[in-house]
Biopython code that builds the backbone (N, CA, C, O; Angstrom):
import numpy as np
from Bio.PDB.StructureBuilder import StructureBuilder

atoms = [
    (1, "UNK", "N", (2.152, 19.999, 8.565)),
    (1, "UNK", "CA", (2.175, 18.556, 8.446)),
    (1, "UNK", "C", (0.983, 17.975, 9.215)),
    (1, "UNK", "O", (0.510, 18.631, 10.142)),
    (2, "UNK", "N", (0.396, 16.613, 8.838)),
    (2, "UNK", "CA", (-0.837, 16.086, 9.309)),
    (2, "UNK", "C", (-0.463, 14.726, 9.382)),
    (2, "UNK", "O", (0.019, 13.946, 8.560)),
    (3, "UNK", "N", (-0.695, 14.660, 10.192)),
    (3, "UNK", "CA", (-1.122, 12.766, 10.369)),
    (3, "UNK", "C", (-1.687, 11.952, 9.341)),
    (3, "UNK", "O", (-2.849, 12.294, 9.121)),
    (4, "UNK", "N", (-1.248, 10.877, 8.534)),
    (4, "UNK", "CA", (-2.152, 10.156, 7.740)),
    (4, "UNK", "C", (-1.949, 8.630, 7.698)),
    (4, "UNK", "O", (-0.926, 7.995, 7.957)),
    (5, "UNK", "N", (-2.756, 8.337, 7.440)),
    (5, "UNK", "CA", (-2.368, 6.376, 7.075)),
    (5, "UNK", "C", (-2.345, 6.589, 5.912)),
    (5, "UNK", "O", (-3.012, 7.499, 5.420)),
    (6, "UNK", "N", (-1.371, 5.588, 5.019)),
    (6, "UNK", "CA", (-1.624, 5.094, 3.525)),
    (6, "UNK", "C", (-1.437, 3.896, 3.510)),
    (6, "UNK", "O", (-1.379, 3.270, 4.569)),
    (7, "UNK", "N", (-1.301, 3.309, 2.331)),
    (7, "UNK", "CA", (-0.789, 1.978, 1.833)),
    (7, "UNK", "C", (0.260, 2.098, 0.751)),
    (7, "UNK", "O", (-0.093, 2.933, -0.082)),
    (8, "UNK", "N", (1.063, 1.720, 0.565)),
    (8, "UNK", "CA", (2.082, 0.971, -0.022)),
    (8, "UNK", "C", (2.014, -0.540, -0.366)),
    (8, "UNK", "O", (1.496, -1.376, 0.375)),
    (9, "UNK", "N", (2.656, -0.838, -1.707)),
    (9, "UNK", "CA", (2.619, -2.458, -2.153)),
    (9, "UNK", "C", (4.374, -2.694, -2.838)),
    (9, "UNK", "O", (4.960, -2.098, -3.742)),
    (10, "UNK", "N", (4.719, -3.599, -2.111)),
    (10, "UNK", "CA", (5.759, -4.067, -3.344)),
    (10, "UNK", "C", (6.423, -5.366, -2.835)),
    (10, "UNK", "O", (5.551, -6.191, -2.563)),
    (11, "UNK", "N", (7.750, -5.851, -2.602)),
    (11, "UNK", "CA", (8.245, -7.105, -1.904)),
    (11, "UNK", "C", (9.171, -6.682, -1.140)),
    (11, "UNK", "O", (10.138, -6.007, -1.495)),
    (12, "UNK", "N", (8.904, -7.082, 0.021)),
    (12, "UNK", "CA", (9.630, -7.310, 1.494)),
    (12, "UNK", "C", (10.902, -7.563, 1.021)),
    (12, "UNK", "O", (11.033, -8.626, 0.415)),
    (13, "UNK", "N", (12.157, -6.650, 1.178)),
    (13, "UNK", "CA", (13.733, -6.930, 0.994)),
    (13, "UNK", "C", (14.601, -7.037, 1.943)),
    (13, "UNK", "O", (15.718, -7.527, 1.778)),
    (14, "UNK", "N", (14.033, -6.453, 3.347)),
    (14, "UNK", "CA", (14.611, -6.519, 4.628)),
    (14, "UNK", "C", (14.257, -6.601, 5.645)),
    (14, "UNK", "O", (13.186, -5.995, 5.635)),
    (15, "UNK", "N", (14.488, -7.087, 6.933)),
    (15, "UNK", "CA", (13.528, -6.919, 8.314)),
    (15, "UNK", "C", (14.523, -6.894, 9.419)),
    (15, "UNK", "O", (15.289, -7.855, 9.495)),
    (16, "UNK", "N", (14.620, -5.923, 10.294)),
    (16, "UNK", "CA", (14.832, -6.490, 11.585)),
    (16, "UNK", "C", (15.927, -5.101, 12.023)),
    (16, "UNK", "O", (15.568, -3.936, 11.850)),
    (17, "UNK", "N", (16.940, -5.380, 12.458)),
    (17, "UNK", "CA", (17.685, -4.135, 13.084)),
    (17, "UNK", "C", (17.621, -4.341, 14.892)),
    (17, "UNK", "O", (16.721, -4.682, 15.659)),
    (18, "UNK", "N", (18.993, -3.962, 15.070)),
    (18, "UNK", "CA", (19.299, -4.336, 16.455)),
    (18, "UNK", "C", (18.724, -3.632, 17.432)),
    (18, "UNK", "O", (18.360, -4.088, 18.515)),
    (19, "UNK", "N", (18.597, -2.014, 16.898)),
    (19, "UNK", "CA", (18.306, -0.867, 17.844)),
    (19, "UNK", "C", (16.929, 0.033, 17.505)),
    (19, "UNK", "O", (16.202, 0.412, 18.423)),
    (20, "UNK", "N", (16.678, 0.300, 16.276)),
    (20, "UNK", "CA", (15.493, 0.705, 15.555)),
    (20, "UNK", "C", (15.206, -0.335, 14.595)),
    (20, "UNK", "O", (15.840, -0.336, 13.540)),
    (21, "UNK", "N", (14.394, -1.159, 14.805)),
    (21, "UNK", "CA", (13.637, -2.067, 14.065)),
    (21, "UNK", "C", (12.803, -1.619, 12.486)),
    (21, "UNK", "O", (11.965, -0.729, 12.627)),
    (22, "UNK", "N", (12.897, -1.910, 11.714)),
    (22, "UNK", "CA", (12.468, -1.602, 10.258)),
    (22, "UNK", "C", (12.314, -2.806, 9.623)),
    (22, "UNK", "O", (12.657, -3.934, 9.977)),
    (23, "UNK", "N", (11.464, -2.220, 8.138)),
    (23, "UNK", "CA", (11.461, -3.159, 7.130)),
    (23, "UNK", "C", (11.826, -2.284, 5.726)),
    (23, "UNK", "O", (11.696, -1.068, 5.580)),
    (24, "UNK", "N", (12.248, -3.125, 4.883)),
    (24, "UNK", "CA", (12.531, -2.411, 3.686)),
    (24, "UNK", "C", (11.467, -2.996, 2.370)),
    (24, "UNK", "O", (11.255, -4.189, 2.153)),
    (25, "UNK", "N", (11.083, -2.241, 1.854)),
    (25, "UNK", "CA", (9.961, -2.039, 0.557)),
    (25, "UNK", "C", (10.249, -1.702, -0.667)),
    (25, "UNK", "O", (10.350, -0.543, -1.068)),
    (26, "UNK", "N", (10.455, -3.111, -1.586)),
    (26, "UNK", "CA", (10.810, -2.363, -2.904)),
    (26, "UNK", "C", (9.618, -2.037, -3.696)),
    (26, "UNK", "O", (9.152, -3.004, -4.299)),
    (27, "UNK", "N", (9.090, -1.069, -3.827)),
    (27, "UNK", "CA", (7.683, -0.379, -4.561)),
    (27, "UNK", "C", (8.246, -0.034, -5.733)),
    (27, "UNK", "O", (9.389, 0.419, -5.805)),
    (28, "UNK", "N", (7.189, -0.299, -7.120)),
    (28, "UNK", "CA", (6.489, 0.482, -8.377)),
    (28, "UNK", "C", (6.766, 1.838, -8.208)),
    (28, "UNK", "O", (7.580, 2.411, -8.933)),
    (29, "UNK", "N", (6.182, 2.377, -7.349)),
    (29, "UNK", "CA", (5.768, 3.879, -7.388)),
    (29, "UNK", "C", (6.746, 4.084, -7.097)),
    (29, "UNK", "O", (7.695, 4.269, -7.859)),
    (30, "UNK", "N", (6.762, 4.105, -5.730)),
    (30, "UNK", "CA", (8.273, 5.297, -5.178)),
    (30, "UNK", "C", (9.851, 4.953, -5.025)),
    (30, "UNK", "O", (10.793, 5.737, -4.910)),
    (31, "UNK", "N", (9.844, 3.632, -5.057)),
    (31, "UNK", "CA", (11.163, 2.634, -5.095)),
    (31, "UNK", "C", (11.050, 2.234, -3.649)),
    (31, "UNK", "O", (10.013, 1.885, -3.085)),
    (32, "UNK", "N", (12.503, 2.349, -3.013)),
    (32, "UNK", "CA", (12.686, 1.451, -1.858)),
    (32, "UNK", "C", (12.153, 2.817, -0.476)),
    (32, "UNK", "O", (12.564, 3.956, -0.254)),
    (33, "UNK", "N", (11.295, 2.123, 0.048)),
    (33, "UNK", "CA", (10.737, 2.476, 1.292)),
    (33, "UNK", "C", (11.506, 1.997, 2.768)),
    (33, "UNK", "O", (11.503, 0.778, 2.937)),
    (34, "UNK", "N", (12.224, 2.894, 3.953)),
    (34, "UNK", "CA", (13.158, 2.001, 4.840)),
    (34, "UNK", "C", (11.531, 2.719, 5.987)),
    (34, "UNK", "O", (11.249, 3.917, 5.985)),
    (35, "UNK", "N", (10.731, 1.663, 6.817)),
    (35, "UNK", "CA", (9.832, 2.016, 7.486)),
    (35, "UNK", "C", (9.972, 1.234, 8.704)),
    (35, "UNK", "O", (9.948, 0.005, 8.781)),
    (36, "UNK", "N", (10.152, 2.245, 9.845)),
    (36, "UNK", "CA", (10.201, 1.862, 11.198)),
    (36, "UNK", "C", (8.955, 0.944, 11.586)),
    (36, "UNK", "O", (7.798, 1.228, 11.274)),
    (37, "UNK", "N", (9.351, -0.264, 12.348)),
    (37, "UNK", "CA", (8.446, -1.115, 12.763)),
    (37, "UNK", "C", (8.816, -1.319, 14.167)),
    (37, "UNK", "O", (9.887, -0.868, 14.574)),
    (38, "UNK", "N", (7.651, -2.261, 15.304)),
    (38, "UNK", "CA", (7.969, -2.548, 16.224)),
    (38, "UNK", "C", (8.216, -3.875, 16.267)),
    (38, "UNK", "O", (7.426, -4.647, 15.722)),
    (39, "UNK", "N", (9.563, -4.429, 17.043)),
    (39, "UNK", "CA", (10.205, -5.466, 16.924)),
    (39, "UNK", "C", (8.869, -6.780, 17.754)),
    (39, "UNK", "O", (8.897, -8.008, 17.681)),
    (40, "UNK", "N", (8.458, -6.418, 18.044)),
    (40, "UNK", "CA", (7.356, -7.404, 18.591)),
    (40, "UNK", "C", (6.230, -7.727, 17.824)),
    (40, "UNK", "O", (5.424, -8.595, 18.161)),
    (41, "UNK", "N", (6.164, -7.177, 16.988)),
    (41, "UNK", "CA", (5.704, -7.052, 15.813)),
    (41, "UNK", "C", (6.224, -8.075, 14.725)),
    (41, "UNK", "O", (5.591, -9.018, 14.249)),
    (42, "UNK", "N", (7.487, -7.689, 14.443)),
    (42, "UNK", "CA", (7.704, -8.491, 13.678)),
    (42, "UNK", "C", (8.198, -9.806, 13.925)),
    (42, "UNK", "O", (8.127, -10.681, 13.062)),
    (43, "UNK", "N", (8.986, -10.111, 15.714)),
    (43, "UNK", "CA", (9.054, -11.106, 15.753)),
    (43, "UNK", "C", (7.604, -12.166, 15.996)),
    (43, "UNK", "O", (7.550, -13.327, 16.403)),
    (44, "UNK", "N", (6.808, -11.479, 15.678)),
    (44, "UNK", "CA", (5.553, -12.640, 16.319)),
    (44, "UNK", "C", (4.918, -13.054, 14.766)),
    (44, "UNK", "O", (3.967, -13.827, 14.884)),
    (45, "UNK", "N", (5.159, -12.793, 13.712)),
    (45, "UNK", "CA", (5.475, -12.833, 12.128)),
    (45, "UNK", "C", (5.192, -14.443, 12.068)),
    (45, "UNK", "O", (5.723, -15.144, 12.929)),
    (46, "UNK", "N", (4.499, -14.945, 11.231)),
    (46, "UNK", "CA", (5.035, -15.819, 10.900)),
    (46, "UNK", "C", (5.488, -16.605, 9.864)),
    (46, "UNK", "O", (4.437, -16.641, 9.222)),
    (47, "UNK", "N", (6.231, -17.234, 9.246)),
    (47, "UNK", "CA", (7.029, -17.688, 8.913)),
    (47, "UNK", "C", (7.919, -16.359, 8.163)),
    (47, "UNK", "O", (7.730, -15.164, 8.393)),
    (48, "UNK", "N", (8.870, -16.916, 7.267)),
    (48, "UNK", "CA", (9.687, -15.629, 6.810)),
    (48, "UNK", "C", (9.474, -15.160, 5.747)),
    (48, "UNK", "O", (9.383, -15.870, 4.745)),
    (49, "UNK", "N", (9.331, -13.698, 5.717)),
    (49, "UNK", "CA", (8.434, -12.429, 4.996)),
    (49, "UNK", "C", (9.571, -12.218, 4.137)),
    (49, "UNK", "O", (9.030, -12.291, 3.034)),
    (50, "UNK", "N", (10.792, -12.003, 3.921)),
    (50, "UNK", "CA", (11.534, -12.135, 2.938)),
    (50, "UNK", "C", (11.438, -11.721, 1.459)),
    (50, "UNK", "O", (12.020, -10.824, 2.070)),
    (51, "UNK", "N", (11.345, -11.516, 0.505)),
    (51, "UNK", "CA", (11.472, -11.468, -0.736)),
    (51, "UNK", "C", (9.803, -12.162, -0.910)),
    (51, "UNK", "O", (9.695, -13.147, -1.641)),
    (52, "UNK", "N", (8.639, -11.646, -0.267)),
    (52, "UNK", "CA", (7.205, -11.721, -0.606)),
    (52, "UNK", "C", (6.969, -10.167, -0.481)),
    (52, "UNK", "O", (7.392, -9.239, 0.209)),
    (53, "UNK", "N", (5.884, -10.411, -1.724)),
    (53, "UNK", "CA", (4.804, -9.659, -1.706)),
    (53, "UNK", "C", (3.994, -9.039, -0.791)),
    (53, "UNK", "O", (3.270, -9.866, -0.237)),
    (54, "UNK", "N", (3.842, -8.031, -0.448)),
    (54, "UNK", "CA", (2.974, -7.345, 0.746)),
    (54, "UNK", "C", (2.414, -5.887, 0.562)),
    (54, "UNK", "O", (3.114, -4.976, 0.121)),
    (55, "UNK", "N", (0.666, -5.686, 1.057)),
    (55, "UNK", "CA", (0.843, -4.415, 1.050)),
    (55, "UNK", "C", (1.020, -4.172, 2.583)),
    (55, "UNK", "O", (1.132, -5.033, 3.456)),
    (56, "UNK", "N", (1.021, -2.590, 2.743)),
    (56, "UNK", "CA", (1.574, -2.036, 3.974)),
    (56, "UNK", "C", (1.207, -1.240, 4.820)),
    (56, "UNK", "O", (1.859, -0.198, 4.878)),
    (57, "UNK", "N", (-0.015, -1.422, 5.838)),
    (57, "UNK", "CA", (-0.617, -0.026, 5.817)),
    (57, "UNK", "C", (0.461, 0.796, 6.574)),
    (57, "UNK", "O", (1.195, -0.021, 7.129)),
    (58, "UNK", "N", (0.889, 2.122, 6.846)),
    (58, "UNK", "CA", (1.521, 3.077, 7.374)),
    (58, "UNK", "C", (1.064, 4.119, 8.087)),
    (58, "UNK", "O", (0.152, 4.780, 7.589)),
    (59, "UNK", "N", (1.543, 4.454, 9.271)),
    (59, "UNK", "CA", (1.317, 5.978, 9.944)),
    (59, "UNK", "C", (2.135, 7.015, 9.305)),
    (59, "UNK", "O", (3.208, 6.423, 9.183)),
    (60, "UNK", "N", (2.297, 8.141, 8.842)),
    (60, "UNK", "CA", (3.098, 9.051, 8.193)),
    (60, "UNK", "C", (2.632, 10.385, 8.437)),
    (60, "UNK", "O", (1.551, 10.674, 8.951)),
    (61, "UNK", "N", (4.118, 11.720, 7.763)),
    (61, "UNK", "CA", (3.689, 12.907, 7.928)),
    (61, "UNK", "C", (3.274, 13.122, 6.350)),
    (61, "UNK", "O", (3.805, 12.568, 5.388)),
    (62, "UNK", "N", (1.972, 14.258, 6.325)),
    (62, "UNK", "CA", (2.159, 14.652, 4.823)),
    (62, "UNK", "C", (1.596, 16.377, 5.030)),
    (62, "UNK", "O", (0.782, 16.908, 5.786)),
    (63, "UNK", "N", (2.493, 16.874, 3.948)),
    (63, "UNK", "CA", (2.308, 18.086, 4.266)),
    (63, "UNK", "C", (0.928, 18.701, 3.376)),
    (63, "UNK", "O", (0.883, 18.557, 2.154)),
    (64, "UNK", "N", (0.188, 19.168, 3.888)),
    (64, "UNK", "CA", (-1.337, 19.584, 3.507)),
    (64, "UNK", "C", (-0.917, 20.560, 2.446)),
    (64, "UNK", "O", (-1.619, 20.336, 1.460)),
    (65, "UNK", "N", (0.180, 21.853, 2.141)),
    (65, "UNK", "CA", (0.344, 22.562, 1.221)),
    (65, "UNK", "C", (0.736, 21.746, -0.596)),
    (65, "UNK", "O", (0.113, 21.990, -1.630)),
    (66, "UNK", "N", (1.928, 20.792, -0.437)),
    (66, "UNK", "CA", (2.905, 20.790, -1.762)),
    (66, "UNK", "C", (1.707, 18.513, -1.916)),
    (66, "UNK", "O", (1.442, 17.936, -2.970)),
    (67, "UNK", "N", (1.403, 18.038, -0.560)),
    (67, "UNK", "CA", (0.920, 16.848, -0.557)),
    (67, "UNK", "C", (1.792, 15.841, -0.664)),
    (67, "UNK", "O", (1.549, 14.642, -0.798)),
    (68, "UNK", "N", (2.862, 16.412, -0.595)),
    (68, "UNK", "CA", (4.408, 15.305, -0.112)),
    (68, "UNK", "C", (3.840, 14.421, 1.186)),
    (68, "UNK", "O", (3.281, 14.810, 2.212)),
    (69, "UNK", "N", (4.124, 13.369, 0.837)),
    (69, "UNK", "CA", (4.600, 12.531, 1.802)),
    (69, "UNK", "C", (6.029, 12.245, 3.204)),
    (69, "UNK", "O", (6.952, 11.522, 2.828)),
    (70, "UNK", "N", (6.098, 12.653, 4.272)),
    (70, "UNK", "CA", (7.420, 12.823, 4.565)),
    (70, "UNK", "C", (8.165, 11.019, 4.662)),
    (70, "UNK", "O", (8.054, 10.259, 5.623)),
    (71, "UNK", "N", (8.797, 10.779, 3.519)),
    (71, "UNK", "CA", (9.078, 8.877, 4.376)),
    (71, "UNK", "C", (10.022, 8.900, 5.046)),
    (71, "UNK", "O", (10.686, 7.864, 5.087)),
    (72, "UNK", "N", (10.345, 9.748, 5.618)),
    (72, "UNK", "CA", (11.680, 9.706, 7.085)),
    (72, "UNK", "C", (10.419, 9.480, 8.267)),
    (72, "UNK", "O", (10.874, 9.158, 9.364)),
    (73, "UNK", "N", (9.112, 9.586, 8.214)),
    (73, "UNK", "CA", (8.112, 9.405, 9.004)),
    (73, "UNK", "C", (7.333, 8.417, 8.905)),
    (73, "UNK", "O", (6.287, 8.667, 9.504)),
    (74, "UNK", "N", (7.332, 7.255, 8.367)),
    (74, "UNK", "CA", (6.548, 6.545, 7.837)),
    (74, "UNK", "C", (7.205, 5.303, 8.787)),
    (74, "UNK", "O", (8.363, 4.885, 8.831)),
    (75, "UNK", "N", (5.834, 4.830, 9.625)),
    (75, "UNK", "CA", (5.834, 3.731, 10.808)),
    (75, "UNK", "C", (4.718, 2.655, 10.057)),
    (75, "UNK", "O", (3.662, 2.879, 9.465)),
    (76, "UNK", "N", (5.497, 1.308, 10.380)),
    (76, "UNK", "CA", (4.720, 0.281, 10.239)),
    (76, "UNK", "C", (3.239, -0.122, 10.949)),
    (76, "UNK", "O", (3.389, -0.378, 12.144)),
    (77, "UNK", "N", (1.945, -0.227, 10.513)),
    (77, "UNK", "CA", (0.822, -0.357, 11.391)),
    (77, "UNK", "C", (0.293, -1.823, 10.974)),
    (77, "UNK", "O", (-0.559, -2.264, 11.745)),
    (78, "UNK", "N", (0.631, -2.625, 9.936)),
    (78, "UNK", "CA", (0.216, -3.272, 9.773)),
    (78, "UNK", "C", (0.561, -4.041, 7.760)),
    (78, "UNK", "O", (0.262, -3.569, 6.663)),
    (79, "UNK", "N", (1.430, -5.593, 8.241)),
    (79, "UNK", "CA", (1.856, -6.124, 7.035)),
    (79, "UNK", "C", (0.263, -7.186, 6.627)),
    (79, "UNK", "O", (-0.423, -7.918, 7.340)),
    (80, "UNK", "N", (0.154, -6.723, 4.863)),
    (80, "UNK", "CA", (-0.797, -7.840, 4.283)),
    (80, "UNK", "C", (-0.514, -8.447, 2.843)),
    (80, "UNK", "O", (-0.177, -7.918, 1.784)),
    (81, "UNK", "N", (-0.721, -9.469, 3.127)),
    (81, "UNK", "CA", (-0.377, -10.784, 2.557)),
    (81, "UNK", "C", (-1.076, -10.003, 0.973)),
    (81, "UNK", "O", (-2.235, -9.592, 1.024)),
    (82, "UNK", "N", (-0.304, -9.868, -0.301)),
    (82, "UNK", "CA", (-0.754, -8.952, -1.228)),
    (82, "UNK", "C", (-0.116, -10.100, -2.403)),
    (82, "UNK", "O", (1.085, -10.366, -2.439)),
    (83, "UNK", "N", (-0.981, -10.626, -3.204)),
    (83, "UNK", "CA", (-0.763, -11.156, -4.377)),
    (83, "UNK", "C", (-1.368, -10.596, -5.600)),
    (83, "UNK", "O", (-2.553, -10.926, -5.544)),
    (84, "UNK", "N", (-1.140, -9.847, -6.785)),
    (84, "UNK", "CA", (-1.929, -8.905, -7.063)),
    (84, "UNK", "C", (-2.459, -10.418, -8.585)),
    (84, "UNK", "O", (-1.948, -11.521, -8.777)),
    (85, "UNK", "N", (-3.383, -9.861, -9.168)),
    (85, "UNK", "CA", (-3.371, -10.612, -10.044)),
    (85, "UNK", "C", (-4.661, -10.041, -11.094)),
    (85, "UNK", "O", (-5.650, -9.448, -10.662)),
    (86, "UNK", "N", (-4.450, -10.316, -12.366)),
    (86, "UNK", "CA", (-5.662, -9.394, -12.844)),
    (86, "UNK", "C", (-6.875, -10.464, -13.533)),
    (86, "UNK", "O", (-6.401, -11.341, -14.256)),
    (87, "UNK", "N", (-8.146, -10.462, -13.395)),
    (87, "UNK", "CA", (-8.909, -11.663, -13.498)),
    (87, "UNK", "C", (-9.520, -10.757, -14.665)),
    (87, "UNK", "O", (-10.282, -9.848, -14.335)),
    (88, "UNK", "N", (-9.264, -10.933, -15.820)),
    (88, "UNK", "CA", (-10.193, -10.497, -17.143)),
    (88, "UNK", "C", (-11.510, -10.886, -17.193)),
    (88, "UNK", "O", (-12.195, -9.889, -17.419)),
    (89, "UNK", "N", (-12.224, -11.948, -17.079)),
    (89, "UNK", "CA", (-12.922, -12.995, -16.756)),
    (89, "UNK", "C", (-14.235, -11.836, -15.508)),
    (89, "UNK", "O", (-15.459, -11.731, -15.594)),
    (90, "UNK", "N", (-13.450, -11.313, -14.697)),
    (90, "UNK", "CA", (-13.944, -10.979, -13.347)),
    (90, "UNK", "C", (-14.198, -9.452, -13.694)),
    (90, "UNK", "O", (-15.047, -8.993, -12.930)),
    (91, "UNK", "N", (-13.766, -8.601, -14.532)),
    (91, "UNK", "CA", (-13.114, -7.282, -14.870)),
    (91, "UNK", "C", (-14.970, -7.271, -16.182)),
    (91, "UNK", "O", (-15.958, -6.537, -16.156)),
    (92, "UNK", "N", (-14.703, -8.107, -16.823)),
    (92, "UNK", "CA", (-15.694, -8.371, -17.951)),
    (92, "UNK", "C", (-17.076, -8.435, -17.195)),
    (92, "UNK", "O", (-17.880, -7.580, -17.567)),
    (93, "UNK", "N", (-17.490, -9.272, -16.223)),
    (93, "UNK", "CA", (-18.923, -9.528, -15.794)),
    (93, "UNK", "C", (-19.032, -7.981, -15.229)),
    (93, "UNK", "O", (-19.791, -7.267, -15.884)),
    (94, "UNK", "N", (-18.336, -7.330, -14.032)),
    (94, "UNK", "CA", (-18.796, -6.558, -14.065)),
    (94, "UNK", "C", (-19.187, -4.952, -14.537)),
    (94, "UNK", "O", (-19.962, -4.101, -14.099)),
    (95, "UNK", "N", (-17.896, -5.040, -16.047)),
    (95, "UNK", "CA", (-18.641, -4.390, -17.241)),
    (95, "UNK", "C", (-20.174, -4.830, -17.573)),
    (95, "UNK", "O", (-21.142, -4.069, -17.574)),
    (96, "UNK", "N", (-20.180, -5.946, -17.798)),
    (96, "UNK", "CA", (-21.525, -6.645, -18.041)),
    (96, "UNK", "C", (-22.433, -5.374, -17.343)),
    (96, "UNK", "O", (-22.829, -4.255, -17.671)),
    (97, "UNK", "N", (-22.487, -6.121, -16.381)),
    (97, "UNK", "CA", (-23.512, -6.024, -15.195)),
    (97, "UNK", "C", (-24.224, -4.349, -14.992)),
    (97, "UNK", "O", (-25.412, -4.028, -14.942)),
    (98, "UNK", "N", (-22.656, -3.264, -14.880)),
    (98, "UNK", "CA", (-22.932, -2.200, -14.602)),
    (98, "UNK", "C", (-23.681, -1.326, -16.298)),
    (98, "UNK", "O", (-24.568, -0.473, -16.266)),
    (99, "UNK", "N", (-23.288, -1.637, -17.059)),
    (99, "UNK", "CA", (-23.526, -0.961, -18.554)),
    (99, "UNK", "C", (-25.109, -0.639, -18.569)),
    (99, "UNK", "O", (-25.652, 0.435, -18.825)),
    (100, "UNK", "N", (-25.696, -1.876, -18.222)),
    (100, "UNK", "CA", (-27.594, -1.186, -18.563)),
    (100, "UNK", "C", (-27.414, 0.033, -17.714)),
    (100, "UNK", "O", (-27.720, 1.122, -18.199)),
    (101, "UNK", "N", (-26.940, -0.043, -16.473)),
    (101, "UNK", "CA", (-27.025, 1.314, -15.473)),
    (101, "UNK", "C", (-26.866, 2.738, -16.206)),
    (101, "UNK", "O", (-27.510, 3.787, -16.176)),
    (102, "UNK", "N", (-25.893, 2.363, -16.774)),
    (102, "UNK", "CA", (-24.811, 3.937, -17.249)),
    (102, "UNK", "C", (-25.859, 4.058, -18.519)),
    (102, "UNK", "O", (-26.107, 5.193, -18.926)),
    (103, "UNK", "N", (-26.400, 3.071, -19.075)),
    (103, "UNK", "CA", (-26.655, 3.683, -20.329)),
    (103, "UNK", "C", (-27.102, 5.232, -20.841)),
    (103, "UNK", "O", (-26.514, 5.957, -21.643)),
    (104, "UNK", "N", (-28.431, 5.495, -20.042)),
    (104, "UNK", "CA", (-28.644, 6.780, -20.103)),
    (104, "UNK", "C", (-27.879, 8.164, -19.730)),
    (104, "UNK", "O", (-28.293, 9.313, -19.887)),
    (105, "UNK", "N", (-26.567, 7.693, -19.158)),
    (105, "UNK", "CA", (-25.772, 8.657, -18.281)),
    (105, "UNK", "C", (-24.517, 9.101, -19.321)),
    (105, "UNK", "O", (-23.794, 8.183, -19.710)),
    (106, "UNK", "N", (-24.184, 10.694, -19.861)),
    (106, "UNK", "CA", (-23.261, 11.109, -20.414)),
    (106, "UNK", "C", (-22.213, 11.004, -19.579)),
    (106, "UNK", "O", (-22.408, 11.402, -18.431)),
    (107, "UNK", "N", (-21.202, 10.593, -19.836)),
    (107, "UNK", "CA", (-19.675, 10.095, -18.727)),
    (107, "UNK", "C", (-19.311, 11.551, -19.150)),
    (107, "UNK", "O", (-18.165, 11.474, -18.706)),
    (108, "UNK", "N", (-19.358, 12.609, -19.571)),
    (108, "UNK", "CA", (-18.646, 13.577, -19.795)),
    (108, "UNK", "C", (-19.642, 14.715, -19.225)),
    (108, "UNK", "O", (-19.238, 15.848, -18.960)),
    (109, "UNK", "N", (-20.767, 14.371, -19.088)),
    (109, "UNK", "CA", (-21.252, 15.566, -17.955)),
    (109, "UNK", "C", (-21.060, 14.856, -16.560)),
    (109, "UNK", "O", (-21.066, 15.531, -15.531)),
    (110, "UNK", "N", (-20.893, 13.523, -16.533)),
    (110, "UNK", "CA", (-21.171, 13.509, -14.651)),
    (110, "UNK", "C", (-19.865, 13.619, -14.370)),
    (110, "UNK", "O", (-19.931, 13.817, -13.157)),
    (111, "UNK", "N", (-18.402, 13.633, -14.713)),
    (111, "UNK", "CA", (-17.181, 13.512, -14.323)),
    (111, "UNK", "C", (-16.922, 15.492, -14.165)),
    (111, "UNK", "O", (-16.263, 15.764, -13.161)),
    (112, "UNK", "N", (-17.246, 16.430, -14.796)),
    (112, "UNK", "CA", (-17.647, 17.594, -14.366)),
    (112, "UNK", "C", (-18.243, 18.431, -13.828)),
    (112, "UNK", "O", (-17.903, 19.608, -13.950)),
]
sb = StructureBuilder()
sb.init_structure("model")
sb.init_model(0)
sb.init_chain("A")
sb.init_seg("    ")
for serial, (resi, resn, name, xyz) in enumerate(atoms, 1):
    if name == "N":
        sb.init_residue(resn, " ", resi, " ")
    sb.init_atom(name, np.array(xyz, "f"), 0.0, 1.0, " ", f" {name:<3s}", serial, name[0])
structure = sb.get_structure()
């Protein structure tokens, strides 16, 4: 097992706990995430995180052989304000932009 940070995204479903402090994460990917936080932490929060959007960065174990993630290990390092949204508009210019680049370039020899 190794030390790693990741990120996680989904909406804040729970916070707080009397004795081990946590938050709960309903994620896309993996479903509900229960991740130890420090209560000073979250009480210095502000306003209420609740049923918003957030990504998450995390401290965690992952094992270097199978690349599991352990989430019985997964500590809060840091909540961000995550609104995802997709700008077509924004996605298009920089198709634009990059295409003269690639032109001369086979996408099927440089990806091998």
């Amino acid at each position: 097992m190794v030390d790693i940070e990741c990120y996680y995204y989904g909406t804040l479903t729970d916070a707080g706990g009397k004795d081990k402090a946590n938050i709960h994460l309903d994620t896309k990917d993996v479903g509900s995430l229960t991740i130890r936080a420090d209560k000073e932490y979250l009480a210095g929060y502000q306003g209420n995180p609740l049923y918003k959007n957030f990504g998450v960065r995390v401290r965690a174990k992952k094992n270097i052989l199978t690349g599991d993630i352990d989430k019985s290990t997964l500590v809060l390092v840091e909540l961000m304000d995550y609104q995802p949204k997709f700008d077509e508009d924004y996605l298009m210019d920089l198709i634009h932009k990059a295409t003269p680049k690639w032109k001369d370039i086979n996408p099927d020899e440089w990806l091998t």
